[in-house]
N, C-alpha and C positions, 0 to 999 in steps of 0.2 A: 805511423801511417804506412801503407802500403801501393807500392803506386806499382803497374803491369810494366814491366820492362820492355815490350813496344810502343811504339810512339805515333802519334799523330802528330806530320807537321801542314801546314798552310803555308806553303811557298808561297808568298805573294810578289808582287810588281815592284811595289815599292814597301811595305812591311811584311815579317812573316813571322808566324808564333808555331808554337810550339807545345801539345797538350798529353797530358797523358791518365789514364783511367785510375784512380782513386779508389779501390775497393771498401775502405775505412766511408766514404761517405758516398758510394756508388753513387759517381759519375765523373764525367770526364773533365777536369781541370788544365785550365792553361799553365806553365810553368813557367816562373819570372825569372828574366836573364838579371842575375844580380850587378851586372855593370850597365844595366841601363834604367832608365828612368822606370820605377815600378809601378807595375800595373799597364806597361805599355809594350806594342809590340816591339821588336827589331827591325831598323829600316834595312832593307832587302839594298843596301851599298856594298861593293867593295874596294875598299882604298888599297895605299901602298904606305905601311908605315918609313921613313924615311931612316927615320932613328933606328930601327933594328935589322930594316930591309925583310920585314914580315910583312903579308898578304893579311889588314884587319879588314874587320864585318863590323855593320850596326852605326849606333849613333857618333863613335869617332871617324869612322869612314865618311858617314858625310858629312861632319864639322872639315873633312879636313879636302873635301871636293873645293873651297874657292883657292884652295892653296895649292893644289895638286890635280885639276880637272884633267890634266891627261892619263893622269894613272886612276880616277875615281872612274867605275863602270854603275850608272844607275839605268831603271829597269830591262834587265837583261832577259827577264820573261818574254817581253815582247819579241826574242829574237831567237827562241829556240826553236829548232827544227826548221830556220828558216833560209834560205837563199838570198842574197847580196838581193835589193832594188836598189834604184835611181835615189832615195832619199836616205838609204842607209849606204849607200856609196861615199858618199859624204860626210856624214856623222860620223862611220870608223875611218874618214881618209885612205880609203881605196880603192878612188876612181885610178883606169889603170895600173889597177894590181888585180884585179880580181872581176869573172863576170856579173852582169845582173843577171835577171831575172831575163827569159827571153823566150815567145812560145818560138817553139819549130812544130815542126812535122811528125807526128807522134807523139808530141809531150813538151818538153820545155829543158831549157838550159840555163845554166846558175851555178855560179858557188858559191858553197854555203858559206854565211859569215863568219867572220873570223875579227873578236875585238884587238884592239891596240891595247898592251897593257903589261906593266913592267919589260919595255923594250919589246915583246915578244907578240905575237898573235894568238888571242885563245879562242876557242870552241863557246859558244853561251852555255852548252853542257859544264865547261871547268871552271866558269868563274858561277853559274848557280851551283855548284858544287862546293866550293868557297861561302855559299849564306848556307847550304844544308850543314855544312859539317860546323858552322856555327851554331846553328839549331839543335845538333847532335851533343855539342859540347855545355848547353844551355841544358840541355836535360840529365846527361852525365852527373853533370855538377851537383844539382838538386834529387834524384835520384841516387846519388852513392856507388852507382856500377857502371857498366861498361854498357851501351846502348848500339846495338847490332841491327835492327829491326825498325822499320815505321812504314806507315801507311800517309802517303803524299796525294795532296789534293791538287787538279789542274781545273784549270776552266773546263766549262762543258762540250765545248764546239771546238777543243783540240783534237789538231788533228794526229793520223798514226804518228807522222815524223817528230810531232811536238812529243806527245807521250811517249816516244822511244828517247827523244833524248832526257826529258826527264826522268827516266830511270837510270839513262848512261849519269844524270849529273849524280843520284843518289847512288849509285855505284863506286865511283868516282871520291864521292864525302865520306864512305867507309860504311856505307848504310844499306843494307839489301830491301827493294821496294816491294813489300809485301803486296800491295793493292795501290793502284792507283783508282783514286773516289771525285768523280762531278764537287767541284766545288759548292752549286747549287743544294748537293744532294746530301752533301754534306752539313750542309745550313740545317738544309730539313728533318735530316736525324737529330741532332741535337736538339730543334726546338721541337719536332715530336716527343722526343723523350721528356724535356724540360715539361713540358704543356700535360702529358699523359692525356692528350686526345683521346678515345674510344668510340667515338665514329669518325667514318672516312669523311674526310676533307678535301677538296681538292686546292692547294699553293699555286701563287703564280712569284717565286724566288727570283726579285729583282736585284742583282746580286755586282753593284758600281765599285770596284775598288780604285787603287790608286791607281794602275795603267789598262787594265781588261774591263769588258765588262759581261753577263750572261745574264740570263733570263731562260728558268726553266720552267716547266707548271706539270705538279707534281700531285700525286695522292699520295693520301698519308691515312694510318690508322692505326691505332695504337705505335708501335717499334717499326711495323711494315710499311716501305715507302719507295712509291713505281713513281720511274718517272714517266712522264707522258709526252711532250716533247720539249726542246732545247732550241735557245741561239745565242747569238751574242756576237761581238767584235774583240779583236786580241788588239788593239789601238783604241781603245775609250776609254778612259776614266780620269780619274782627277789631277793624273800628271798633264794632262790636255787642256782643266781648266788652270792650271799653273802656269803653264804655257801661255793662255790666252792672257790673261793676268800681265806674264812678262813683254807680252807684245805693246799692250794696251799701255805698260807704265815707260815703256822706252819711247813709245810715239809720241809720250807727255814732256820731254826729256827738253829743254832747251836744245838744238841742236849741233853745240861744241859736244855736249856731253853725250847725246844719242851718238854720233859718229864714233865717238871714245869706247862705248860698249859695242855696237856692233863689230869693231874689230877685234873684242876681249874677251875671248873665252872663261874669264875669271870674271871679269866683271857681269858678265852674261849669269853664270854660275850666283852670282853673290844676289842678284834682281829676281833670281829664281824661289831664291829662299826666302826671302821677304815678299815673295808673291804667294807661297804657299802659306806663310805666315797671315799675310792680311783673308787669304781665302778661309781661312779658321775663323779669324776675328768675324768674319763676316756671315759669319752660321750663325752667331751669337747676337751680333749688334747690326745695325740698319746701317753702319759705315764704319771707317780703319784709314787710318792715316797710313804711307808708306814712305818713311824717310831711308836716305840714301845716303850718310855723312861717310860712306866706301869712296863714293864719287867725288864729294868734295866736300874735305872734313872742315873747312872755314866757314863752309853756309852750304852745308845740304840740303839736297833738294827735299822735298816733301810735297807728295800727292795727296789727293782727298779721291778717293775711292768708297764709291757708295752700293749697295746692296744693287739698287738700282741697276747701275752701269753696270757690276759685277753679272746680275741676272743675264741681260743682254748679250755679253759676251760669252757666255753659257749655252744661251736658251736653245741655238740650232744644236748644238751637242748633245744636250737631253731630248728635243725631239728626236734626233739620229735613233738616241736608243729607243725610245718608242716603240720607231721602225720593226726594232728587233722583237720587242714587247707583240708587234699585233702578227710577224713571220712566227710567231714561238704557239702564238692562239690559229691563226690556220694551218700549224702541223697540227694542234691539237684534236682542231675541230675534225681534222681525216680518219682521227682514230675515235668519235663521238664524244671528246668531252668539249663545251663550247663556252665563249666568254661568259655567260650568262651564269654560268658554272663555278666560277672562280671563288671559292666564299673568303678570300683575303689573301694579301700582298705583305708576303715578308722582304725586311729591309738587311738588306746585307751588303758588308763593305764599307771605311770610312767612309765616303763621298756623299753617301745618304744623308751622311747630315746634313746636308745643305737645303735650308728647306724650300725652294724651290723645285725639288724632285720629287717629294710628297705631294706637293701643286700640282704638278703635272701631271702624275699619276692618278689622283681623283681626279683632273679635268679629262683627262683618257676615259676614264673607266666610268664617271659620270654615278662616282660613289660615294658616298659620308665617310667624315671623318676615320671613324672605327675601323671603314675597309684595309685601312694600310696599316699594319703590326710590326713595331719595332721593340718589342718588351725586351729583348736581348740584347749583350751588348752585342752590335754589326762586326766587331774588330775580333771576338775571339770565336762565333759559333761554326765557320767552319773552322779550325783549328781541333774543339772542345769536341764535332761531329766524327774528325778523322781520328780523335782518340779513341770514340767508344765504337767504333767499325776495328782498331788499332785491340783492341778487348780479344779481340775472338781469336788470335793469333799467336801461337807459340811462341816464345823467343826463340830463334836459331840455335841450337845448343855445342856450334863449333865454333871458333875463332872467326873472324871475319876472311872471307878471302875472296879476291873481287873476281876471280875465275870462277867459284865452284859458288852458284845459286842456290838457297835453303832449300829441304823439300815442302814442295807444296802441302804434302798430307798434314804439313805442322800447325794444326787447325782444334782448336777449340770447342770442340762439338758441342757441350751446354750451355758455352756462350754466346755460339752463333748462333744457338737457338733461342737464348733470352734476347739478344740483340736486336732478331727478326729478319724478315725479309727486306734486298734493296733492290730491286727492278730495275737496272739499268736499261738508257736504249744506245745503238750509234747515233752521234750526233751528223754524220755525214753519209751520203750514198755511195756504195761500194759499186763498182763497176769493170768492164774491160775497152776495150778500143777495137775495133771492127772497122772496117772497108769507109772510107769517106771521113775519116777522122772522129767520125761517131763512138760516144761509149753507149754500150751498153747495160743497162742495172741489172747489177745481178741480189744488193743486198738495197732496199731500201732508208734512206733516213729514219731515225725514232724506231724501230724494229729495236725490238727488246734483245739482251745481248746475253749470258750464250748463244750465238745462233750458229745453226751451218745451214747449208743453202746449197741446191746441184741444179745447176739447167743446161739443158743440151741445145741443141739446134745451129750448132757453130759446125766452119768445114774450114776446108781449104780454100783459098781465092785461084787456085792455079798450080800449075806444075811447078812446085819448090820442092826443096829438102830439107828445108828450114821454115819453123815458123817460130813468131815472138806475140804472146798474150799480155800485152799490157794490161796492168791494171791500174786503177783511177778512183781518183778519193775526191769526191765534190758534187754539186749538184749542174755542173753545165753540161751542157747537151754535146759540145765538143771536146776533144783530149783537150786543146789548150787552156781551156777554163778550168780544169781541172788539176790536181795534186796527183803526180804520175807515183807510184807506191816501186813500181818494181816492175820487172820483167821475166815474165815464166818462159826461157827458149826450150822450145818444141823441136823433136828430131835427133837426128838425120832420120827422115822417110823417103819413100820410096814416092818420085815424079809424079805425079795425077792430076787429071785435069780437075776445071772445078770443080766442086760439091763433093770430090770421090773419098776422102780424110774426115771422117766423124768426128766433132769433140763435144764433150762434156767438159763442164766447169765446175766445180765444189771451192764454196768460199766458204771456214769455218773461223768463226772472232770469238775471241774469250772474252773474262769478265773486265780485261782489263783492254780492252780495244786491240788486241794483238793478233794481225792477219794471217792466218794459213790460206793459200790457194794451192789447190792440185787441177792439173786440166788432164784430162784422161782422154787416151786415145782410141777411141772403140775397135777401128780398125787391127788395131797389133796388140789390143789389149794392155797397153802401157802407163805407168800415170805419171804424170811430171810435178810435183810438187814442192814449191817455195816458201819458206820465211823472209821477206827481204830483207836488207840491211841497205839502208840507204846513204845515199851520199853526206847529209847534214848528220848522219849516227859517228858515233866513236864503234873504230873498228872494235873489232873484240879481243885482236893479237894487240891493239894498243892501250887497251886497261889497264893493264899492272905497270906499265909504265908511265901512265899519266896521273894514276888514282896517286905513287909512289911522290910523282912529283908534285901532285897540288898539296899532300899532305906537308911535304920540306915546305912549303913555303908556303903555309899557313901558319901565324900567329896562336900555336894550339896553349891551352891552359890544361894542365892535367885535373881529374876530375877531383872533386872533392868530398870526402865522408860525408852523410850524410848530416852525422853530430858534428861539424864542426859548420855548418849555414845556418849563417844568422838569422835572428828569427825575421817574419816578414815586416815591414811597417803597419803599423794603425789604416785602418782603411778609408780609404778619404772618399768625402761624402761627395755625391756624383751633382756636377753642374753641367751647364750649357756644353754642347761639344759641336765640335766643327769638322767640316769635310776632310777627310788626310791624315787629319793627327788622330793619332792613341791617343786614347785616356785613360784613367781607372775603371774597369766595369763598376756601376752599381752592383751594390751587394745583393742577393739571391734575395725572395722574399724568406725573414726568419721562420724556422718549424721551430717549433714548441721544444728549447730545451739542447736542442740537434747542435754540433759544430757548422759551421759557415764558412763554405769556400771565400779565401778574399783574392784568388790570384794568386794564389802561394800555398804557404800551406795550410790544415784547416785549422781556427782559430777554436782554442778550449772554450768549450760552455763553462758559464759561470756554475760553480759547486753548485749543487742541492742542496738544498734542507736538508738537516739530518733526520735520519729515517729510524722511526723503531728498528728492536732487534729483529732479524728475519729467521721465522724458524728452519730448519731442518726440514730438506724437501722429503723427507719422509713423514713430517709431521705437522705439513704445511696445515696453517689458519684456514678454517672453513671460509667462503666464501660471502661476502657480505652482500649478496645478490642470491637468492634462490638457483641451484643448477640445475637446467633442462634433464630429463631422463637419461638415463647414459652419460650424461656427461663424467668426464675424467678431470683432475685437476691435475694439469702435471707441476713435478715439481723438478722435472731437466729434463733435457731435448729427447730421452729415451722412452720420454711418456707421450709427446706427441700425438695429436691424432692427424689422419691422412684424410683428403676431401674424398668421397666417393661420388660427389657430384661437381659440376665445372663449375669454377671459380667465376663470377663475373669479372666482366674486365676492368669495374673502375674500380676492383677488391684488389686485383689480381698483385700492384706491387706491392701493397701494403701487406698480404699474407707471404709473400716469397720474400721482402727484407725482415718482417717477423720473426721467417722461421731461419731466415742464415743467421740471424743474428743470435736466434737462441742457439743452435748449432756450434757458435763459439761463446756465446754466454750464458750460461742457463740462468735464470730468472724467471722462481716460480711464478711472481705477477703477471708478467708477461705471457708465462705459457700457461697460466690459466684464461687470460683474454685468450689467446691462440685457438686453446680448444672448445670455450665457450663460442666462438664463431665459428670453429668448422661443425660444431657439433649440431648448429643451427642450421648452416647449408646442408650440411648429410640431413635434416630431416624434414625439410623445403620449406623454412619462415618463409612468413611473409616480409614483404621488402623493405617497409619502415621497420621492420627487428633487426633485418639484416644491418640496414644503416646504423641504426643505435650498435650494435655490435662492433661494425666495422669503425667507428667511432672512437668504441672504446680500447679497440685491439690499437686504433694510432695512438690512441694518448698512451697507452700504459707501453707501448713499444717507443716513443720519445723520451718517456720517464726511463724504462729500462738504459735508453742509450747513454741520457745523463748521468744516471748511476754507476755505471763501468767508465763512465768517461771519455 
């Protein structure tokens, strides 16, 4: 097998996987961490081993949170790029140590969070740098080399601060972040790909995991996929219905035993996990018992929790996202696509399974059954999405160094042309701050991204020598309601009254949401222009010595040959699943003959029949079918013929795996089917010929695959 030395990972809240592109069976595969349960993601934990005084990730980090809840940090996503409030003041034990959140006059005051953890305070950049470099050592392993490169997916509705530090944390884990990809958008490559659509579509990507949640609505056609607009909350998803769960079964609690937890953070800890247990059970079954023999091993308690009561405590949470669901349909409706438009709802994210959120979604939408599409598994498509966007991108070809960034030009040009087009937009309005605390828009929300943008009409308020251009990430009408980015200082100019100090403003954003502003001074012809670096960012003089230190105290396992990983397990036949937990994906529908991704790696087709002897392509068997005029039979890729006319689109993958594959296999059957179909397109069949053709060119290109093995 050959798998692309970039990576796709899926950071997630509470799980995260990890995919990478498959050339042997083009497409993108999840890669199974072989110390944890296979076929399943890694929960996005990080503990503190005790026994060695290592920094571990995954499913031993959280067996070992009811043991250790002060040194276990779970979803840490939620806290990147973010500033201390009033509710995580408390959570990291930092009221009076550190500020919240606080508007003033121009913007707002805060600092940024800093977790409790092995004695010390960390950045959310260095402990999700902790699940990345797990994810990096999860593919090492399986892969056989050293893994320098990947493409990280974030929610859609992150903002600049969050996506800066998610690049500081993959810095940080030894990993340069090629592209940062809409988790949404991500879903939606993969299942275009999967699906080979060929006419436009348009998605509404309902996308609930363990602690985020987004909603984007998207076109799709063929590989090309615009998004159209975004929302979503970074506080929603199923760590919230686990939460409700742990409220619900401590208020059931005799009350010796509830006052016993409420003061126990371990005990709290231990009600959590058997609340997200029974929230499983209860995807599957109409009720779930919850016993407690933590509390009291002589006669533990035991609840009856029913789907029912479960719904309930849910149900305003999934309306919440709704909310989001109809803000996502009137950005959309501004740019002319409208609900009425939608022609299906992809499910993405554990949480989906709970099916009360399929209920809701048809009671919304006021659709059958069919409207809402979960064919894939929810748990790996974006992971499997950010792998094959992860395709188009060189590996770095120096040693890793957290100062010196790849060059960009290390791009893949016939991949990123098979890949296709990805239309991103900003999920947020870019703006400045003016006279009366007012911002200004300078870049609108859902504006598709490369963009730059210059608008004038700004001055001076009065005789200064100084001026400051704030700028502002949000949709409120005042600075406070909004995400202050940075500060463009203007000056020393010379005294003038008002209006007399011209400015223009240029805001230009890449593909990865990353702000340039320059504000140009018309009067002196000057330009003033910023990248900021914000307060919740890792400085850049502190890289090498943070990236240095999270590596010492990481729990790393050195990578492994690729001949010495066992082989995968048998694939297990897919049942009932439930909100939170990984499962095994179901297995792919089989092709005729084809190996079969199970999660791992791809499973050998059972032998052939033995086949007569095959002549000598110079002496190849006439053809047991009449050949069209012209036709050539070849008997290896150097006989080939070339379409002189365009490929239709639902021909188009089945002639381009055809022909890679004869390119490394020759097989004159196969390239006889080959040029029996182009030789029909070059001389315009009609379209049931075509089909019969295109037909025969998949079966005898599945037999070939079999044959080579």
């Amino acid at each position: 097998m050959s798998f692309h030395p970039v990576i796709g990972i899926d950071l997630g809240t509470t799980y995260s996987a990890v995919a990478a592109w498959d050339s042997d069976l083009e497409q993108a595969v999840i890669i199974p961490d072989r110390l944890e349960t296979p076929g399943s993601p890694t929960p996005s934990v990080v503990s503190l081993d005790r026994s060695t005084n290592r920094v571990i990730v995954g499913v031993a980090a959280k067996r070992n949170l009811p043991y250790d809840p002060a040194n276990t940090v779970l979803e840490i996503k939620r806290e990147m790029g973010e500033v201390f409030r009033e509710d995580t003041l408390d959570k990291y034990r930092a009221r009076g140590v550190y500020r919240p959140f606080e508007p003033v006059e121009g913007g707002y005051e805060g600092d940024p969070v800093m977790v409790p953890f092995c004695n010390e305070r960390f950045r959310p950049q260095e402990i999700s740098a902790f699940i990345l470099r797990k994810m990096k050592g999860v593919a090492e392993a399986h892969l056989g080399q050293e893994v320098r490169d990947a493409v990280i997916t974030v929610p859609a509705y992150f903002t600049a601060k969050q996506r800066k530090a998610t690049e500081d944390a993959a810095l940080l884990a030894g990993l340069y972040p090629r592209q940062l990809i809409p988790e949404p958008t991500a879903a939606a490559i993969c299942y275009g790909a999967d699906q080979h659509a060929s006419e436009r579509r348009i998605y509404l990507v309902y996308d609930l995991g363990g602690g985020t949640f987004d909603v984007s609505i998207i076109a799709a056609e063929l590989n090309n996929v615009d998004v159209v607009a975004t929302s979503g909350d970074p506080r929603l998803g199923g760590a919230d219905f686990d939460e409700a769960i742990t409220k619900w079964a401590t208020s059931q609690l005799p009350p010796e035993l509830r006052s016993l937890v409420e003061g126990d953070e371990r005990l709290k800890a231990i009600i959590r996990g058997h609340a997200e247990a029974a929230k499983i059970e209860l995807s599957t079954y109409p009720e779930t018992k919850i016993i407690l023999p933590e509390l009291r091993p002589e006669a533990p308690p035991v609840l009856d929790l029913s789907r029912e009561v479960f719904v309930s405590l849910i149900d305003d949470l999934l309306g919440k996202s709704l909310s989001y669901v109809d803000n996502a349909i009137q950005r959309a409706e501004k740019k002319g696509t409208t609900r009425d438009q939608v022609d299906a709802i992809l499910l993405v994210g554990g949480s989906v399974r709970i099916p009360r959120v399929k209920e809701r979604l048809l009671e919304y939408f006021e659709r059958d059954e069919d409207f809402v599409q979960s064919d894939l598994d929810p748990d790996a498509v974006v992971a499997r999405g950010a792998g094959r966007v992860a395709m188009k991108f060189h590996p770095t070809p120096h040693e890793f160094d957290v100062t010196n960034l790849p060059d960009q030009t290390l791009v893949d040009l016939d991949a990123e042309e098979e890949l296709g087009t990805h239309q991103l937009i900003t999920e947020h309005s870019l703006g400045v701050g003016v006279q009366d605390n007012r911002v200004v828009r300078i870049v609108e929300a859902s504006t598709h991204i490369p963009v730059s943008v210059r608008r004038g009409g700004f001055a001076n308020p009065g005789p200064v020598s100084d001026l400051e251009a704030r700028v502002f990430q949000g949709e409120g009408e005042f600075t406070w309601e909004n995400d202050l980015l940075g500060i463009v200082h203007l000056g020393p100019m010379e005294p003038k009254s008002e209006g007399f100090h011209k400015f223009e403003i240029s805001f230009a954003l890449d593909v990865n949401g990353t702000l340039a502003v320059t504000v140009h001074h018309l009067n002196e012809g000057k330009d003033y222009t910023e990248r900021f670096e914000e307060k919740t960012a890792v400085a850049a003089s502190d890289l090498s010595r943070m990236y240095e230190k999270i590596k010492a105290m990481y729990g790393e396992v050195e990578p492994v040959a690729e001949a010495e990983i066992p082989p995968p397990p048998p694939p297990v036949p897919p049942g009932p699943a439930a909100a939170g937990e990984p499962v095994p994906a179901p297995p792919a529908p089989p092709e005729p003959a084809q190996p079969q991704p199970t999660g791992a790696e791809p499973v050998p087709a059972p032998p052939a029949p033995p086949q007569p002897p095959q002549p000598e392509a110079a002496e190849a068997a006439p053809a047991t079918t009449p050949e069209a005029p012209g036709e050539t039979r070849a008997g290896d890729h150097q006989d080939l013929l070339e379409p002189t006319a365009e490929v239709p689109a639902d021909f188009n993958r089945i002639v381009r795996r055809a022909k890679k594959h004869l390119l490394r296999n020759p097989d004159p059957e196969l390239a006889h089917a080959f040029n029996r179909f182009i030789t029909a397109l070059n001389a315009g069949e009609e379209r049931e010929e075509m089909e019969d053709l295109g037909d025969d060119l998949e079966d005898a290109y599945f037999d070939s695959r079999s044959r080579s093995g």
